[in-house]
PAZAPA-4460 file (N, C-alpha, C; in steps of 0.05 Angstrom, whole numbers, plus 32768, in hexadecimal, padded with zeros to 4 digits):
% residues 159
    n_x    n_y    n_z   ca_x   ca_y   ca_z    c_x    c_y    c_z   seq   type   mol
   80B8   8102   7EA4   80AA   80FB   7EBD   80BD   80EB   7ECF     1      X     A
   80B5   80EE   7EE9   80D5   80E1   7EFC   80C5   80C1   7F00     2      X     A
   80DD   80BE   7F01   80D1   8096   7F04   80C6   80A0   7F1C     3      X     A
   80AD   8089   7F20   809A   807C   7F41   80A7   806C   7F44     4      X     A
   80B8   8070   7F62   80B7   8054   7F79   80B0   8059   7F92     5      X     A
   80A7   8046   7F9B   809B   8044   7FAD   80B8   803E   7FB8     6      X     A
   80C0   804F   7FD5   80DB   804C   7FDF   80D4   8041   7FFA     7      X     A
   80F4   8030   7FFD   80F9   801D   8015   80F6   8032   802C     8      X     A
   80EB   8029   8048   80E7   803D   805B   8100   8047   8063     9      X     A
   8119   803C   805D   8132   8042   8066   813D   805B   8059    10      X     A
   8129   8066   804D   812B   8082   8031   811D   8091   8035    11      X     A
   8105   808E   8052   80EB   809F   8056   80EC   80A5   8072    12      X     A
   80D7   80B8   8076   80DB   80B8   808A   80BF   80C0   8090    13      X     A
   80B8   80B4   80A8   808E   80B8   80AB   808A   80C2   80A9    14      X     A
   806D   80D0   80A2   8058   80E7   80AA   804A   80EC   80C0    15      X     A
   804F   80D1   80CD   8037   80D2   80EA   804F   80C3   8107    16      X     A
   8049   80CF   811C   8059   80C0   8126   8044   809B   812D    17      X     A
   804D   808F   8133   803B   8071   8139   802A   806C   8143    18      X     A
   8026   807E   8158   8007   808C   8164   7FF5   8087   814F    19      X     A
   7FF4   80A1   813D   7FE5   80AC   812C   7FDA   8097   8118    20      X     A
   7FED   8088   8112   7FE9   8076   80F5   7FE1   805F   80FC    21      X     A
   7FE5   8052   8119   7FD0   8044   8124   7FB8   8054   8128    22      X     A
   7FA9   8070   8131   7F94   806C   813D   7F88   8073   8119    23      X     A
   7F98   8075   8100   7F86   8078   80E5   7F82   8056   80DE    24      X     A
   7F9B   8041   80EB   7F93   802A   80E0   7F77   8020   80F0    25      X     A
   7F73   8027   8108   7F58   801B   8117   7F43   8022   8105    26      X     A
   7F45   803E   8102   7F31   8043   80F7   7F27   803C   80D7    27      X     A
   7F34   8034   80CC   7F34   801F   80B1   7F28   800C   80BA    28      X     A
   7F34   7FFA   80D1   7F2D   7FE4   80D6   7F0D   7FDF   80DE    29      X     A
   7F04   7FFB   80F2   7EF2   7FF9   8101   7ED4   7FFF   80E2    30      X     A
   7EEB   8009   80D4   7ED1   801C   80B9   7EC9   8001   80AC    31      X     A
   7ED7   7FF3   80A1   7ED1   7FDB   8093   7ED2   7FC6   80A1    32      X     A
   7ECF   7FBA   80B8   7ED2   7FAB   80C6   7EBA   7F97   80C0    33      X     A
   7E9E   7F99   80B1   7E87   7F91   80AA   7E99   7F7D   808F    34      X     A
   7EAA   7F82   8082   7EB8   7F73   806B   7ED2   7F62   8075    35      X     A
   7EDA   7F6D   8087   7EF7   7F5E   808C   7EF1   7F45   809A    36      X     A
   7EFE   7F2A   808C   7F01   7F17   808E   7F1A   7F03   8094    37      X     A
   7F1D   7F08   80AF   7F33   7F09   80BA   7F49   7F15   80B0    38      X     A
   7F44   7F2B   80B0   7F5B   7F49   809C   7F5A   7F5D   80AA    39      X     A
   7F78   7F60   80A5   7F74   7F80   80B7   7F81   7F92   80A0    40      X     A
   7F7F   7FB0   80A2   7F87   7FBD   8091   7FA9   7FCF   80A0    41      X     A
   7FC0   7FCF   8091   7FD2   7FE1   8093   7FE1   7FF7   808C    42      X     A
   7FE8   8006   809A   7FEA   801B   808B   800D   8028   808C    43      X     A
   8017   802F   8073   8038   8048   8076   8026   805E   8069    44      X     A
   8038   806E   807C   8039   808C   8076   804C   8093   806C    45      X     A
   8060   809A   805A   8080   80A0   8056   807F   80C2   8048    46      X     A
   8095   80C3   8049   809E   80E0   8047   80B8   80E5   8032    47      X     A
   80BD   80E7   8023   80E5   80FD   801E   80DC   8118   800F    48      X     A
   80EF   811D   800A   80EC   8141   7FFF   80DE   813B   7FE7    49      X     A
   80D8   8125   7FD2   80D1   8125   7FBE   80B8   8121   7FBA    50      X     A
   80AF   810A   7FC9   8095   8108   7FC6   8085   80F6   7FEA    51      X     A
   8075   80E7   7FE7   8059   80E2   7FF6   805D   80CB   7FF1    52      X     A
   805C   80B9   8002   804C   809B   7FF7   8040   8089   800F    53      X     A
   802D   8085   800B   8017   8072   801A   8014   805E   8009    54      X     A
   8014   8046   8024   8011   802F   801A   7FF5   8021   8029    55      X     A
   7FE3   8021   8018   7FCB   800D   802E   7FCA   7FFD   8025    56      X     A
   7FC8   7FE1   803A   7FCB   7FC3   8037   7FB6   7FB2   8044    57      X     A
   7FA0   7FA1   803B   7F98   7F90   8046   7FA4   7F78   8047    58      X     A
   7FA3   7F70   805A   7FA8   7F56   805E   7FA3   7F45   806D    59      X     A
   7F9E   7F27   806A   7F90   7F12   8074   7FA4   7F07   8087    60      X     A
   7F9D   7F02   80A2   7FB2   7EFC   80BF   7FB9   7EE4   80B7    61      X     A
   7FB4   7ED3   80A4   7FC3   7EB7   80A1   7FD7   7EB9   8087    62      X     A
   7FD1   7ED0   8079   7FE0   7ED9   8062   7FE4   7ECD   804C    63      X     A
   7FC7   7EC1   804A   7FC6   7EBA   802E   7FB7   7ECE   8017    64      X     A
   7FBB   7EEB   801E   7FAA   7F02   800D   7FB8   7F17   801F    65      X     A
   7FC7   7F28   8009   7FD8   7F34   800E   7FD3   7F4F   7FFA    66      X     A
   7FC4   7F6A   7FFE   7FBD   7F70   7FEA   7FC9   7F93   7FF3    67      X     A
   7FDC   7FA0   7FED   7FEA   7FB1   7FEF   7FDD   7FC8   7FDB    68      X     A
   7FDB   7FE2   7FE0   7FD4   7FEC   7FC9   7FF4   8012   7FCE    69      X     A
   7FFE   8011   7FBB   8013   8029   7FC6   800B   803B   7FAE    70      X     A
   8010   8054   7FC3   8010   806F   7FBD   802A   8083   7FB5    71      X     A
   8027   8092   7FA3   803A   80A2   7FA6   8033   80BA   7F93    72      X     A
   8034   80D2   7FA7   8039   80E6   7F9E   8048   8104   7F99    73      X     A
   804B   810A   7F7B   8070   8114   7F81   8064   8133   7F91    74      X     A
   806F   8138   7FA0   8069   8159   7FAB   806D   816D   7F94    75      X     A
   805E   817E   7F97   8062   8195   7F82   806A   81AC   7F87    76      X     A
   8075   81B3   7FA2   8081   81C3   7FB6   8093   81BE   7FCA    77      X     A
   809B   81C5   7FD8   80B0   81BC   7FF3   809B   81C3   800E    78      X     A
   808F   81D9   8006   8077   81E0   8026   8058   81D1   801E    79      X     A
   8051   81BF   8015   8039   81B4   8019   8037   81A0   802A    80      X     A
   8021   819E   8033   800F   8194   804B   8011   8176   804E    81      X     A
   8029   8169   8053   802F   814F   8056   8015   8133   805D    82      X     A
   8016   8149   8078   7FFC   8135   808B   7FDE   8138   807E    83      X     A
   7FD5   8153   8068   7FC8   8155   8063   7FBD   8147   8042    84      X     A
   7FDB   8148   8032   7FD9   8134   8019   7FD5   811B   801D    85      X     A
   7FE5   8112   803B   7FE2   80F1   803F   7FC2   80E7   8048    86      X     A
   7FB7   80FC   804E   7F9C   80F5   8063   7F84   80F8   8041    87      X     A
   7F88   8103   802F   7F81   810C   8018   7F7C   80F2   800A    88      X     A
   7F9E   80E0   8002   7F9C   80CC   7FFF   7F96   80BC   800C    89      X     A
   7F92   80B1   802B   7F8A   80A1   8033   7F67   80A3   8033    90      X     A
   7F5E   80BB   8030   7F42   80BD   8027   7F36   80B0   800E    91      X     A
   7F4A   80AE   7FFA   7F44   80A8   7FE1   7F46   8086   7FE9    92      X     A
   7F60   807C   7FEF   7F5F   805A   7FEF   7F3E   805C   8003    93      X     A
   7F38   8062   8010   7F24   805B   8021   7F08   8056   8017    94      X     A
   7F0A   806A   8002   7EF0   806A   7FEA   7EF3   8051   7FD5    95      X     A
   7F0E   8049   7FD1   7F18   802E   7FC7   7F0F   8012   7FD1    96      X     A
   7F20   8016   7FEC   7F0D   7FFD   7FFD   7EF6   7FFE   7FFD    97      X     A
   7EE6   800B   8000   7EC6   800D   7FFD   7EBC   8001   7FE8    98      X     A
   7EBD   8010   7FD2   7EBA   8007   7FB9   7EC7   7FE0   7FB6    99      X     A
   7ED9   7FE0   7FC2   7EEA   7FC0   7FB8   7ED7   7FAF   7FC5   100      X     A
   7ECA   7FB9   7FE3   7EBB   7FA8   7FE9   7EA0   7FA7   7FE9   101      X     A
   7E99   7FB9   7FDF   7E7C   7FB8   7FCD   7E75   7FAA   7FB0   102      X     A
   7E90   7FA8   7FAC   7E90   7FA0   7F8A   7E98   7F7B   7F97   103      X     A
   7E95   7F78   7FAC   7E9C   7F54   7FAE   7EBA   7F4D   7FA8   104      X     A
   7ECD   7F6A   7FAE   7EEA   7F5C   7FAD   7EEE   7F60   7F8E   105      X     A
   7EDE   7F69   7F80   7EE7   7F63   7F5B   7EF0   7F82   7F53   106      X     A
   7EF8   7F93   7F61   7F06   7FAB   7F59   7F25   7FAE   7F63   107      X     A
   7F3A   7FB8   7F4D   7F50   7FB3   7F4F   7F62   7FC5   7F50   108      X     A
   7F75   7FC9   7F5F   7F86   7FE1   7F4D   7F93   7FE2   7F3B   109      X     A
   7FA5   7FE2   7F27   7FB9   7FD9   7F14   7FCE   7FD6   7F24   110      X     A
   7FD9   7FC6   7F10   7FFF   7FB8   7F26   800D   7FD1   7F20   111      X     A
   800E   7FD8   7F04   801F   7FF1   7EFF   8009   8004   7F01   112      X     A
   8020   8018   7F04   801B   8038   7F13   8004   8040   7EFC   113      X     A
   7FEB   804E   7F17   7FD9   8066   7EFB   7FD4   8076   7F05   114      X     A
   7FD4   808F   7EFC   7FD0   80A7   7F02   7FB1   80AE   7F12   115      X     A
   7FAB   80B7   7F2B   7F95   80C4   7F32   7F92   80D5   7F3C   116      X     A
   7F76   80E9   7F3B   7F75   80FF   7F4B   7F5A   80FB   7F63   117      X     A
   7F65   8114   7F7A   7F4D   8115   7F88   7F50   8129   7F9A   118      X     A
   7F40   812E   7FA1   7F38   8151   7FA2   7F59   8166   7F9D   119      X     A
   7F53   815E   7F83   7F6F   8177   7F77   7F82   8168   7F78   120      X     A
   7F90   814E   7F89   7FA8   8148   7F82   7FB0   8132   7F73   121      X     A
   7FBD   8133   7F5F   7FC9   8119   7F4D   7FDF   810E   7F5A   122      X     A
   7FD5   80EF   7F5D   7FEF   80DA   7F6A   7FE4   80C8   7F56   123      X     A
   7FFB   80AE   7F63   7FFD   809C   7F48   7FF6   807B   7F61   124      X     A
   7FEB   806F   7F55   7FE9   8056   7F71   7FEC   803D   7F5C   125      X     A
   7FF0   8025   7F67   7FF7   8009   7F5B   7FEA   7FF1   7F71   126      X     A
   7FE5   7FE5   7F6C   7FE2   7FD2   7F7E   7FDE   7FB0   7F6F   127      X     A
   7FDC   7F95   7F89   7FE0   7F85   7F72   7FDB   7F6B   7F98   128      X     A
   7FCE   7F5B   7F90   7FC7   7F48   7FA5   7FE4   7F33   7FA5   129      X     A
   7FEC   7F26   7FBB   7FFD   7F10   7FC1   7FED   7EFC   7FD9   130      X     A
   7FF9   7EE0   7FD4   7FF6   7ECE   7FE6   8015   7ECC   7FF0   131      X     A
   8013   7EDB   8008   8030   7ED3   800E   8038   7EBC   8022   132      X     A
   8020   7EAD   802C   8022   7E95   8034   802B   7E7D   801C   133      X     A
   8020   7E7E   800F   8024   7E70   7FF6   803E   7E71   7FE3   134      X     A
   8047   7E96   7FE7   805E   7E94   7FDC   807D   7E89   7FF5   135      X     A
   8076   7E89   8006   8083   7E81   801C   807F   7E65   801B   136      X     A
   8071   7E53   800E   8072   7E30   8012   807E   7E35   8006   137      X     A
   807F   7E47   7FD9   808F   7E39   7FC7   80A5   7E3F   7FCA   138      X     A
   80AC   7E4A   7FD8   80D4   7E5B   7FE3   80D6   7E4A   7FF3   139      X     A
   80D0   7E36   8006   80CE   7E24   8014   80D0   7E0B   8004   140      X     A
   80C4   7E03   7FF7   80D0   7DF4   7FE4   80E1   7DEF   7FD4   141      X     A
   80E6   7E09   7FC5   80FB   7DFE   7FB0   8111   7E08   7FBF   142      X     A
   8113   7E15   7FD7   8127   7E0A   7FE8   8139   7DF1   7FEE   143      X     A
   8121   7DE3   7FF8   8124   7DC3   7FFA   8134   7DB9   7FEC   144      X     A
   8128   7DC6   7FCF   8138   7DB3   7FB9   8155   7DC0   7FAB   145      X     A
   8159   7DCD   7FB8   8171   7DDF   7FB6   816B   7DF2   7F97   146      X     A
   815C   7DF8   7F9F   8149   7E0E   7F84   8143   7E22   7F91   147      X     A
   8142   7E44   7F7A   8137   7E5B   7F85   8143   7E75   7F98   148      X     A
   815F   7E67   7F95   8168   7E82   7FA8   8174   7E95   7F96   149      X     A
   8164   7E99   7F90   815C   7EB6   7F79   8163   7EC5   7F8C   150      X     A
   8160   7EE3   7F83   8160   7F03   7F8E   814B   7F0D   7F78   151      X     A
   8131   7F05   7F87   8118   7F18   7F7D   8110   7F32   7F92   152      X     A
   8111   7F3A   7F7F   810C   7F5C   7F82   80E3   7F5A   7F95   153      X     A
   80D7   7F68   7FAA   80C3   7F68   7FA8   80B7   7F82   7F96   154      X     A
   80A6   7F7C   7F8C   8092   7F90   7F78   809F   7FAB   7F8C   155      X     A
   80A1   7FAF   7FA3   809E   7FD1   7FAA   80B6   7FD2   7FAE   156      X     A
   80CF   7FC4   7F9B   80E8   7FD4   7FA0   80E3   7FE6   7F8A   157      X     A
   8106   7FEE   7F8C   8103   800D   7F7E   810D   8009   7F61   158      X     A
   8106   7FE8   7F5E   8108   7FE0   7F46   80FB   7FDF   7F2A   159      X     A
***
């Protein structure tokens, strides 16, 4: 099986031009907008010869809830329907959000990759919540104290 990563955009290349992927983010926004709590939802489209990957993200405008969920799926041809697999998967996260916010926020995706299907196609998705306000005080801190200048990898390198 070929490793899953979720690849840096500097390796992809869109599905939609920015038009497009704004007028699918409104429409997220405008669909669940009865749940969003000062959150808006974001969206990548990416592309290479190998595979698909969508990334949908909620997130809270003060950024203390940071909740990313990524996609990827490997193509099983060179001529299939790009805009049409991505719109496939973005149908499926959308049945996700629904469900997450009917269930009171207590439904999850796994951090590591699991396999799903939906109408006929198998991709693999991960997802995993951050406070990145929070992680931005403690990098801010042990700054201060001359602590922490690590080289951490974020969860969606290709690590």
């Amino acid at each position: 099986m070929q490793k899953l990563s979720y690849l840096d955009a500097s390796k992809t290349k869109p599905i939609w031009e920015i038009e497009e992927k704004s007028r699918i983010e409104i429409l997220l926004n405008k669909k669940h907008s009865l749940y969003l709590e000062n959150e808006i939802f974001t969206l990548e489209a990416e592309k290479t010869k190998e595979q698909i990957q969508i990334k949908m993200s909620l997130d809270k405008k003060d950024n203390s809830f940071h909740y990313p969920i990524e996609c990827v799926y490997i193509k099983e041809s060179f001529d299939e329907n790009e805009q049409e697999i991505a719109l496939n998967i973005i149908d499926y996260l959308d049945l996700y959000w629904g469900n997450y916010f009917n269930e009171e926020r207590n439904v999850f995706i796994p951090i590591d990759w699991s396999k799903h299907e939906f109408e006929g196609k198998f991709f693999y998705l991960r997802g995993f919540v951050r406070n990145l306000s929070l992680e931005n005080e403690a990098d801010a801190f042990l700054k201060k104290y001359g602590l922490g200048e690590y080289d951490i990898h974020s969860i969606t390198s290709e690590t």
